[in-house]
C-alpha positions in Angstrom: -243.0 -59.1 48.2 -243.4 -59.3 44.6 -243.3 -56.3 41.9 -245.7 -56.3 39.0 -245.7 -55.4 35.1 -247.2 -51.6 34.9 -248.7 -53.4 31.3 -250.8 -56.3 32.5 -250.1 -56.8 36.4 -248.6 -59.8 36.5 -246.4 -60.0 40.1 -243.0 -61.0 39.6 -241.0 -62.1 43.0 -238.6 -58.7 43.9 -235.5 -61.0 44.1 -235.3 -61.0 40.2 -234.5 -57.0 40.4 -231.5 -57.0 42.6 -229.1 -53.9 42.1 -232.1 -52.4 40.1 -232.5 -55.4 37.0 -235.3 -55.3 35.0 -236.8 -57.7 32.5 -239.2 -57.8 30.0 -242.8 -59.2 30.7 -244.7 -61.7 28.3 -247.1 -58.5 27.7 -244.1 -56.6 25.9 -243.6 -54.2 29.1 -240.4 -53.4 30.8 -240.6 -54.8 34.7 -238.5 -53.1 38.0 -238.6 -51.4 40.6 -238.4 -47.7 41.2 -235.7 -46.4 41.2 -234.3 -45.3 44.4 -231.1 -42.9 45.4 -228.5 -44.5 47.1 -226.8 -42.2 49.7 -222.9 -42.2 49.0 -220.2 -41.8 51.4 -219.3 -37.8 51.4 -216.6 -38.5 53.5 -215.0 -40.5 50.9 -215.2 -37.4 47.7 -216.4 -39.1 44.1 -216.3 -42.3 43.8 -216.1 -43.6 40.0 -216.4 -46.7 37.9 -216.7 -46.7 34.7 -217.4 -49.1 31.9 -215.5 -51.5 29.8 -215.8 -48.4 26.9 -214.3 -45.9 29.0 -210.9 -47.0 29.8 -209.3 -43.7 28.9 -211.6 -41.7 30.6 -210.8 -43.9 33.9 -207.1 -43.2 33.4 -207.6 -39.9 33.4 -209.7 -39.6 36.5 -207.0 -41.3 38.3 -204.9 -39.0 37.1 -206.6 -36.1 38.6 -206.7 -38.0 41.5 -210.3 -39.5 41.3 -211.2 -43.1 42.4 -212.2 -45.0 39.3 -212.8 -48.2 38.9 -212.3 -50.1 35.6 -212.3 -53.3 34.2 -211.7 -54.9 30.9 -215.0 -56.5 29.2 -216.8 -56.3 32.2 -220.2 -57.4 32.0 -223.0 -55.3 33.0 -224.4 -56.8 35.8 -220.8 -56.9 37.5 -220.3 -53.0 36.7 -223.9 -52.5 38.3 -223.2 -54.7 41.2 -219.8 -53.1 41.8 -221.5 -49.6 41.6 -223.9 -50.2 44.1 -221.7 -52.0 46.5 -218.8 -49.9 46.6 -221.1 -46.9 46.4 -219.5 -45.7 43.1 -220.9 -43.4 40.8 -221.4 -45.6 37.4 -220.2 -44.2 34.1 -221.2 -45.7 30.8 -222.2 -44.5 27.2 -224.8 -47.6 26.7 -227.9 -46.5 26.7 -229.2 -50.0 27.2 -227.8 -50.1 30.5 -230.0 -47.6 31.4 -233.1 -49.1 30.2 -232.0 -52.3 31.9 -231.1 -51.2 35.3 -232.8 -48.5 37.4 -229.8 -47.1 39.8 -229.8 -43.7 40.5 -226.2 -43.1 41.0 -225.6 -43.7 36.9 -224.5 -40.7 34.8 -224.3 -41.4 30.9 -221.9 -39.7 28.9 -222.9 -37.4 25.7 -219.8 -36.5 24.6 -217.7 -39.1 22.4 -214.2 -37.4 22.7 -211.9 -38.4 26.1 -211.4 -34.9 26.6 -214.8 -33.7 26.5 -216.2 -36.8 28.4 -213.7 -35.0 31.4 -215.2 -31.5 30.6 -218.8 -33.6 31.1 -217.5 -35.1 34.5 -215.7 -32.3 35.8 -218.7 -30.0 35.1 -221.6 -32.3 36.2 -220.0 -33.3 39.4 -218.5 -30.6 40.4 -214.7 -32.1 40.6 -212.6 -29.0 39.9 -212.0 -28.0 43.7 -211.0 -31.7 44.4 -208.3 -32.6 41.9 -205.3 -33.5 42.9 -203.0 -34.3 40.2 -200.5 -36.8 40.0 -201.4 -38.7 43.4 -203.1 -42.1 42.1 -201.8 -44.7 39.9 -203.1 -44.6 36.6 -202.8 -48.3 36.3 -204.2 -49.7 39.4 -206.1 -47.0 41.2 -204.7 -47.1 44.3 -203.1 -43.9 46.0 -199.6 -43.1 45.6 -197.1 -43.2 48.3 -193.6 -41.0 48.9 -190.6 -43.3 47.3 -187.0 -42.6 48.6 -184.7 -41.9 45.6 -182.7 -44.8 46.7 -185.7 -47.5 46.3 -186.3 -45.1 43.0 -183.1 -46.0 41.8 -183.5 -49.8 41.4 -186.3 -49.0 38.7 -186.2 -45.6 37.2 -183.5 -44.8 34.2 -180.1 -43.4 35.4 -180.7 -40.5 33.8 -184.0 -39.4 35.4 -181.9 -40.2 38.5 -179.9 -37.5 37.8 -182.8 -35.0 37.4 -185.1 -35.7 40.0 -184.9 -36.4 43.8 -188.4 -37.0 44.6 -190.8 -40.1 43.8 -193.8 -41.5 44.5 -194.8 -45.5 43.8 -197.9 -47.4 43.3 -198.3 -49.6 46.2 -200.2 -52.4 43.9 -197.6 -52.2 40.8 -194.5 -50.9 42.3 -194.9 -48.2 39.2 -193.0 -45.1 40.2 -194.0 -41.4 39.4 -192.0 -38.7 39.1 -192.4 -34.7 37.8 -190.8 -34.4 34.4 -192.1 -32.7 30.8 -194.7 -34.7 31.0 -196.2 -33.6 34.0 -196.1 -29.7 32.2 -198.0 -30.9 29.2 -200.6 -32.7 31.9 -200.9 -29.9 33.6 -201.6 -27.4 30.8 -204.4 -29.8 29.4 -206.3 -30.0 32.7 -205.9 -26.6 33.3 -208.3 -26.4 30.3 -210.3 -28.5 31.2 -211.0 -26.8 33.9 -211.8 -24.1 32.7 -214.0 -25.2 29.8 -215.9 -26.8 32.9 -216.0 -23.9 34.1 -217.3 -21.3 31.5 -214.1 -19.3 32.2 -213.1 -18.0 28.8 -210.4 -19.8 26.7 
């Protein structure tokens, strides 16, 4: 099967535009395939990853529960292969990226701020029904776990031992989690977030 240049016709084989590269033809025309949607797994509620730019942005997803991928300097063929493999909606800024690759599942940010880049992703994909705050590690990803207070106690300050009587822990990197002032303030700023993804008055 071979795909050709929309400019001159020249075929180029179709194994060139896995995960939905393009390339340039000699002619000066941009080469690939059509773009087709990929069905993702319902079952498994969004699915992020997002680029090597977006590092706070992933954080906070995983914050509000969300699976999001991330990785330092990650190329772009590795984020678009990951994507498509894992069945993740991709989240970049470059607008190269979407000139390069044709994949469907690819949403690219307008807003520049962290905050308003999690009004854009609340809002376009509907997330607000589906957070669930304070239930995946921010570092790692994964999904936290219950931690006794006694296996808490080994690697949380005394004092917060004093205060608190339920933890949870990152399976990955033994990180543990637990509700303090911090978790007010996080709550109060997704709260708004909400609800500027919302349209709800302010």
């Amino acid at each position: 099967m071979a795909v050709p240049c929309p400019g001159c016709g020249r075929q180029y084989d179709v194994t060139l535009f896995e995960f939905g590269r393009t390339l340039w033809c000699t002619c000066g025309s941009r080469v690939g395939r059509e773009t087709r949607a990929r069905r993702l797994d319902a079952a498994a509620g969004a699915r992020f990853i997002a680029d090597a730019m977006l590092g706070r942005l992933a954080r906070w997803l995983r914050l509000l529960g969300f699976d999001c991928a991330w990785e330092a300097h990650i190329p772009d063929e590795r984020l678009v292969r990951r994507g498509v493999e894992e069945g993740r909606v991709i989240l970049s800024r470059d607008r190269a990226l979407a000139d390069e690759w044709r994949v469907s599942e690819l949403h690219l940010l307008q807003a520049e701020k962290v905050r308003d880049q999690l009004v854009e992703v609340v809002r376009r994909f509907d997330l607000a029904p589906d957070i669930r705050l304070l239930t995946r590690c921010s570092e790692c990803n994964e999904p936290l776990a219950p931690l006794p207070a006694a296996l808490a106690a080994e690697r949380v300050p005394a004092r917060v031992l004093e205060r608190q009587r339920r933890f949870s822990g990152c399976p990955a990197c033994e990180r543990v989690y637990w509700e303090g002032t911090h978790t007010d303030r996080i709550k109060r700023f997704v709260d708004g977030i909400v609800a500027e993804a919302s349209g709800a008055p302010g």
